[in-house]
VEXZA-954927 format. One record per residue (C-alpha): residue in one letter; residue number from 1; z, y negated, x. Coordinates in Angstrom, 2 decimals. Each point is the difference from the previous one (the first is absolute). Layout:
N
{a, NUM, {Z, Y, X}}
...
***
This chain:
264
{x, 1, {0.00, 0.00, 0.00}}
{x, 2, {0.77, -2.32, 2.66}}
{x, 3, {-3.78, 0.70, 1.62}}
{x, 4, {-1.41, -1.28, -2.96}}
{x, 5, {2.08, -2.85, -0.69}}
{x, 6, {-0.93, -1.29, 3.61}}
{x, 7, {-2.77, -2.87, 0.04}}
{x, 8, {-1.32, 0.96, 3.51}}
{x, 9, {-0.11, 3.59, 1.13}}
{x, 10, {-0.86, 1.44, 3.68}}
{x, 11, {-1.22, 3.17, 0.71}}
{x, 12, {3.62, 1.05, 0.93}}
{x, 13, {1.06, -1.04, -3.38}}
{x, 14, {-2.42, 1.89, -1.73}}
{x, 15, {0.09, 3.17, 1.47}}
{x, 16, {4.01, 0.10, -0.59}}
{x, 17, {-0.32, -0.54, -3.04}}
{x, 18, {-2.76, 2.54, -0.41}}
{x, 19, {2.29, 2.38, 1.66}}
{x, 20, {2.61, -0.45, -2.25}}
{x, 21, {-2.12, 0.68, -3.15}}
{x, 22, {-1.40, 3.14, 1.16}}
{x, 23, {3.50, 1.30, 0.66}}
{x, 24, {1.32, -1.01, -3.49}}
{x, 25, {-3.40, 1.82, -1.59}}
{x, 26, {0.71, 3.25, 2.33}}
{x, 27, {3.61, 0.16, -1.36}}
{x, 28, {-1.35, -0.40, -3.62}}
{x, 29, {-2.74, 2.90, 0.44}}
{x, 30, {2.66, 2.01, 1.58}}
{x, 31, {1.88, -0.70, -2.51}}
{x, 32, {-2.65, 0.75, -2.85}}
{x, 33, {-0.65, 3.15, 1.77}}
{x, 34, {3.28, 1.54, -0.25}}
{x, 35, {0.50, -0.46, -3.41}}
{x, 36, {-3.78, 1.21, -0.88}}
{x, 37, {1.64, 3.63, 1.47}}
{x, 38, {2.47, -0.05, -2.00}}
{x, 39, {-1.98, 0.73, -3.28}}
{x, 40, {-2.19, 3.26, -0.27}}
{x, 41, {-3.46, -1.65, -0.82}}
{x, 42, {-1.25, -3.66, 0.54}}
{x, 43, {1.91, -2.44, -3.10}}
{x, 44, {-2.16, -2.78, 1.03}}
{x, 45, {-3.19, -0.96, -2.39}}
{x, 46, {-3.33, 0.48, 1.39}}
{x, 47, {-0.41, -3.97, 0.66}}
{x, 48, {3.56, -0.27, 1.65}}
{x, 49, {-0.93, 3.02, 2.17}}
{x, 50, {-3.64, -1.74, 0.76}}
{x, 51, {2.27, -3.28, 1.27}}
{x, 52, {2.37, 2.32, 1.76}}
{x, 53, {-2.64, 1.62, 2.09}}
{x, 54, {-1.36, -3.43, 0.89}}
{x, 55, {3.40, -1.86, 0.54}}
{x, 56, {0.01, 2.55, 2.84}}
{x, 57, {-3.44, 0.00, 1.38}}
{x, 58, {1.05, -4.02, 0.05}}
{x, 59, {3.11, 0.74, 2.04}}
{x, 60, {-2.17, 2.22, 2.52}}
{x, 61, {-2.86, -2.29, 0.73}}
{x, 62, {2.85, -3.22, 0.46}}
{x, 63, {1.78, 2.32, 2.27}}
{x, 64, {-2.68, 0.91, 2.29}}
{x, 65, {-1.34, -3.58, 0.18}}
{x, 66, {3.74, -1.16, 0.74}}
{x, 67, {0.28, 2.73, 2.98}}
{x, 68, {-3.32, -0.36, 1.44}}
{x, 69, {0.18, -3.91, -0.13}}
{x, 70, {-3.35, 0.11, -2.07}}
{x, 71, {-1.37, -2.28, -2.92}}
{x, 72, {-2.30, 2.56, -1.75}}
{x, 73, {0.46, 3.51, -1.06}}
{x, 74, {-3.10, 2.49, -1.54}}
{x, 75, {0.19, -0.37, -3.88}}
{x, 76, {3.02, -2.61, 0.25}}
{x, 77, {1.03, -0.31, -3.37}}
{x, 78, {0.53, -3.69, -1.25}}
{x, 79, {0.83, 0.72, -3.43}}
{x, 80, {2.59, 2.69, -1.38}}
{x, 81, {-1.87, -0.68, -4.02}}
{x, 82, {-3.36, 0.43, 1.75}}
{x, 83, {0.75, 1.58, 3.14}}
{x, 84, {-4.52, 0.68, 0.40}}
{x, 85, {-0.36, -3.87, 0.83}}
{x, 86, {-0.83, -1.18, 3.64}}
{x, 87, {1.11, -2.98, 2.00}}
{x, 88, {-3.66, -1.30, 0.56}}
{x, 89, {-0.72, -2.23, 2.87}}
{x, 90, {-2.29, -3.11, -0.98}}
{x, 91, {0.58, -2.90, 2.07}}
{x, 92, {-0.20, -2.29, -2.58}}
{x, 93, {1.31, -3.82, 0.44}}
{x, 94, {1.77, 0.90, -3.89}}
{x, 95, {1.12, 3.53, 0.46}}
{x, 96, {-0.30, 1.69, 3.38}}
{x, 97, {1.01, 3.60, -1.53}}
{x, 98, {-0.97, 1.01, -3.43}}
{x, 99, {0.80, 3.22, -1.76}}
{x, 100, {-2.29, 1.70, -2.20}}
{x, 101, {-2.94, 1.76, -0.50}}
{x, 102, {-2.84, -0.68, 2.39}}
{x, 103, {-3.17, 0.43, -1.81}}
{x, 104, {-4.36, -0.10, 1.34}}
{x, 105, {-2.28, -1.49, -2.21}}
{x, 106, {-3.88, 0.29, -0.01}}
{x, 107, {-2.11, -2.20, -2.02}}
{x, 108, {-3.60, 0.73, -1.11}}
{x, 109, {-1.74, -2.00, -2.59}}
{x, 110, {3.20, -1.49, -0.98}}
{x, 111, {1.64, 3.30, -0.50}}
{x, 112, {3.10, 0.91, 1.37}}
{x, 113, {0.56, 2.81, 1.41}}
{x, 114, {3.91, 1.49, 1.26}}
{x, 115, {-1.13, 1.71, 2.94}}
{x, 116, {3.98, 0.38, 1.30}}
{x, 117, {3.52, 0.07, -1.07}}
{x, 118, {2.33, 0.65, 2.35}}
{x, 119, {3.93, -0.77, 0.21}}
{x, 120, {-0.33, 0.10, 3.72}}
{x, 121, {-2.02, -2.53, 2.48}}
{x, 122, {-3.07, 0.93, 0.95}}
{x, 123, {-3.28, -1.40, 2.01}}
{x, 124, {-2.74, -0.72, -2.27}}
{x, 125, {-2.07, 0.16, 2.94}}
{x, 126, {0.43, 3.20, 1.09}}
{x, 127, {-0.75, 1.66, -3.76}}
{x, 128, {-3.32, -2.12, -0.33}}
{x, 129, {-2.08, 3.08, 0.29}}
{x, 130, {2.46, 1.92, -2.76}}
{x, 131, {-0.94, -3.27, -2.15}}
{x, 132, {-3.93, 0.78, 0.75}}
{x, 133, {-0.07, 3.99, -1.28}}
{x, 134, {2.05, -0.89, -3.07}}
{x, 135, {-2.68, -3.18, -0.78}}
{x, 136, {-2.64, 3.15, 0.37}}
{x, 137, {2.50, 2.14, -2.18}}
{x, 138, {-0.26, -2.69, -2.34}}
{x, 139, {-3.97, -0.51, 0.05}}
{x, 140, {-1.93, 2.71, 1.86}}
{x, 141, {-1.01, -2.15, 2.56}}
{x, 142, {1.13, -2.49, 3.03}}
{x, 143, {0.05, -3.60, -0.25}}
{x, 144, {-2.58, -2.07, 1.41}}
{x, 145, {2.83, -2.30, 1.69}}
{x, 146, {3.45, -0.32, -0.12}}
{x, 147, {1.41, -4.07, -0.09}}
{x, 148, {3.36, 0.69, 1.97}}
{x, 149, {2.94, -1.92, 1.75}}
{x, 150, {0.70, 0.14, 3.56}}
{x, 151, {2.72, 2.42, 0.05}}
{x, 152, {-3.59, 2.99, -1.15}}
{x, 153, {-1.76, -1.55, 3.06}}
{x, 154, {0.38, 2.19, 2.22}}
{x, 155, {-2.26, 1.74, 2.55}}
{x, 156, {1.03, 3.33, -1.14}}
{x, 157, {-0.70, -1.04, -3.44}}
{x, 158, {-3.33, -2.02, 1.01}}
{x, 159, {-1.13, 3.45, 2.00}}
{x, 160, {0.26, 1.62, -3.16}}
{x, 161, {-1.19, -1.82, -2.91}}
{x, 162, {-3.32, -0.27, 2.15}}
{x, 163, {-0.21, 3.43, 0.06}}
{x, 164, {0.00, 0.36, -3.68}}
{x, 165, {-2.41, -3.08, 0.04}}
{x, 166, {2.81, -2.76, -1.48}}
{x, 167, {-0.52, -3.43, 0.81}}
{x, 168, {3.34, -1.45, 0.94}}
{x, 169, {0.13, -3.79, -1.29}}
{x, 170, {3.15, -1.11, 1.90}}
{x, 171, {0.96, -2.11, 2.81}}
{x, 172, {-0.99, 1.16, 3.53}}
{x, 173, {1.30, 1.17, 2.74}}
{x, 174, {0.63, -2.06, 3.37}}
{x, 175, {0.47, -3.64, 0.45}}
{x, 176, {-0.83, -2.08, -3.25}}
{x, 177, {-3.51, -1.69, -0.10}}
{x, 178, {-2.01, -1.72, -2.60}}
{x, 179, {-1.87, 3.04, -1.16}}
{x, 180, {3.85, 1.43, -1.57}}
{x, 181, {-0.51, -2.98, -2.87}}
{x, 182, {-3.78, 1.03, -0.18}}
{x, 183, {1.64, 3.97, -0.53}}
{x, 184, {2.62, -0.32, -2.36}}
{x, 185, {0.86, -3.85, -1.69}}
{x, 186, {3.79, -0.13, -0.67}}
{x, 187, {-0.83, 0.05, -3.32}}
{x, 188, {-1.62, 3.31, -0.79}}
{x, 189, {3.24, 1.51, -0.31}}
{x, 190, {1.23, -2.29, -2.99}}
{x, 191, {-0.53, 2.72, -2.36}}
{x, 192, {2.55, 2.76, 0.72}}
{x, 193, {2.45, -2.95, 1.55}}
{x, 194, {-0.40, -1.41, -3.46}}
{x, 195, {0.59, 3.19, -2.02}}
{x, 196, {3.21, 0.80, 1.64}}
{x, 197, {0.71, -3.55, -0.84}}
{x, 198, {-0.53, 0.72, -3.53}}
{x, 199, {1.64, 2.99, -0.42}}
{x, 200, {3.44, -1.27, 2.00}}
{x, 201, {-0.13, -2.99, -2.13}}
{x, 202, {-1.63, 0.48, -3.25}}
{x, 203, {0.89, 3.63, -0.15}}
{x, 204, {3.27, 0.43, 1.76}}
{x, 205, {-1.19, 2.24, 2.98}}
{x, 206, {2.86, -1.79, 1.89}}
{x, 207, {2.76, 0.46, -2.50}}
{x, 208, {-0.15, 4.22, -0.45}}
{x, 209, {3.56, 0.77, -2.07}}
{x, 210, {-0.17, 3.68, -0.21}}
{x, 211, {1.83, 1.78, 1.84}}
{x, 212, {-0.97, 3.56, 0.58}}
{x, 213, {-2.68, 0.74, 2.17}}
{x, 214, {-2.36, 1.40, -2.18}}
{x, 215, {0.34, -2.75, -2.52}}
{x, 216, {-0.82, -2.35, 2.56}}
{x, 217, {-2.91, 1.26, 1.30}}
{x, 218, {-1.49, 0.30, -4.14}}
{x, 219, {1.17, -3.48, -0.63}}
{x, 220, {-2.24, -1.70, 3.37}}
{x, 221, {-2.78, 2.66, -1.35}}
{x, 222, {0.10, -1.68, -3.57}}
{x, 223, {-0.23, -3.04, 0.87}}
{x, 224, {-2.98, 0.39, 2.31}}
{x, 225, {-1.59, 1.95, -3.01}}
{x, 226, {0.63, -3.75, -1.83}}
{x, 227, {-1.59, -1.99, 2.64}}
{x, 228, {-2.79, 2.04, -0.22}}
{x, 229, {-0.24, 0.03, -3.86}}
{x, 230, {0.43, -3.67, -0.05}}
{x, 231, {-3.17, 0.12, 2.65}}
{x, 232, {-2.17, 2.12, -2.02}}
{x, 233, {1.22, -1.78, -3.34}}
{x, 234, {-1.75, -3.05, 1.32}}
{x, 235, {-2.99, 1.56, 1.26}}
{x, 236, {-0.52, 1.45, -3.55}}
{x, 237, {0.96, -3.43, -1.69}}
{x, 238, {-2.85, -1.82, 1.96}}
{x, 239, {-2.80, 2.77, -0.67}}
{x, 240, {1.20, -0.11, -3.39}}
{x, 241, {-0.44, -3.99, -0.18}}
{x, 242, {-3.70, 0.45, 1.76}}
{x, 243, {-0.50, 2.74, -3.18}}
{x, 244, {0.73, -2.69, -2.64}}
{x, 245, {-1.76, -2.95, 1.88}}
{x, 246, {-3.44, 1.79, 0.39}}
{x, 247, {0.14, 1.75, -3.37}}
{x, 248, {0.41, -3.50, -1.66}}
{x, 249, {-2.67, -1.32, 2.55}}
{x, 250, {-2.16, 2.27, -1.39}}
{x, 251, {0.76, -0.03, -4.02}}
{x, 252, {0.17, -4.06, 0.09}}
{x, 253, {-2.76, -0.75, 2.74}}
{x, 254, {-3.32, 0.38, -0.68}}
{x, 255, {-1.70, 2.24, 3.23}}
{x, 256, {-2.68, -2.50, 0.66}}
{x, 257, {-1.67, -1.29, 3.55}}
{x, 258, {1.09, -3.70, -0.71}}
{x, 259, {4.07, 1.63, -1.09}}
{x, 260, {1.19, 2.22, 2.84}}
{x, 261, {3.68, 0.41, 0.69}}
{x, 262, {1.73, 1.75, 2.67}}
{x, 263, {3.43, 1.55, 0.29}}
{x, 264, {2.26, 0.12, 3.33}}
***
């Protein structure tokens, strides 16, 4: 108590106190433990045993990172409600660690596509040719060129895609020249920028409230399904609008050489 009630806090301070709470949550699990063989089966509920079992995965991982003087552990748990969620690295100037799902996104013809959900961090680089076969999976055939960030454009992944005859639109390798604006304008990208834009903040893509894993992973599913609803809603609405405007073009308009009209 008196750790956290301090306004400054060195790394001596810290790892006292850190110390000191893994000692009082060995004593409890001890504790826990001895009365847990007292009875002949298991009396706790299958959600109490769920939090039991991960109340002392929690005290493992601290334990090992306290001992080895470490600051990450494989699979650290963060969360004891939703103990599948990863400390993410970022770098961002607003949040430098996120937790969550990290999810890979393809876009064709303003489509959306969830190529990836994963709990864990992972390089979207090094999966770019995973991305390719399922785009095939999808529609029997490679794309003709692939619009990516810097993080795809790689030599390995150039070496590649020219094998199965992709054009890579991206910026290139070596020192920057003139011809990387010519390549790839810093605007071609807008598009799937701008739909993860729109599903964070029109669709809540940065406010998921379930809790179990599964219902997590349905609920950033559904409301990619929307996006892309939304997207083919409009593309219907404006071939439907073209419909009307040519069929009253040609009931009210007389189809004459001096009367021509022409829809866009």
């Amino acid at each position: 108590m008196k750790t956290a009630q301090r306004k400054s806090k060195t790394g001596i301070i810290i790892r006292k106190g850190v110390g000191q709470q893994l000692h009082y949550l060995k004593r409890n699990i001890r504790h826990i433990n001895t009365l847990l063989d007292a009875y002949t089966g298991i009396p706790l509920q299958k959600k109490e045993l769920k939090y039991w079992y991960v109340l002392q995965e929690l005290y493992r991982q601290q334990l090992l990172m306290f001992e080895t003087q470490t600051k990450s552990v494989c699979d650290r748990i963060v969360s004891i409600h939703q103990p599948h969620v990863r400390p993410i690295v970022r770098g961002k100037s607003q949040a430098k660690v996120e937790f969550g799902a990290k999810i890979h996104c393809s876009m064709i013809d303003g489509i959306t596509f969830l190529d990836e959900l994963n709990w864990d961090a992972f390089n979207e680089g090094s999966n770019l040719m995973e991305y390719v076969e399922k785009f095939k999976t999808r529609f029997g055939c490679y794309p003709k060129e692939l619009l990516v960030d810097k993080i795809y454009s790689t030599r390995e992944n150039r070496k590649k895609l020219k094998e199965k005859g992709i054009r890579l639109v991206g910026k290139p390798l070596g020192r920057p020249s003139l011809a990387a604006h010519i390549v790839l304008s810093p605007g071609e990208r807008n598009p799937i920028e701008g739909k993860f834009g729109q599903a964070k903040t029109g669709y809540g893509l940065g406010r998921i409230k379930a809790r179990l894993q599964n219902t997590s992973k349905s609920w950033i599913a559904s409301i990619f399904l929307v996006l892309n609803l939304v997207k083919l809603a409009g593309v219907a609405a404006h071939w439907f609008i073209v419909w009307i405007i040519e069929s009253l073009s040609a009931y009210f308009i007389p189809k004459t050489e001096t009367n021509k009209i022409g829809v866009i």
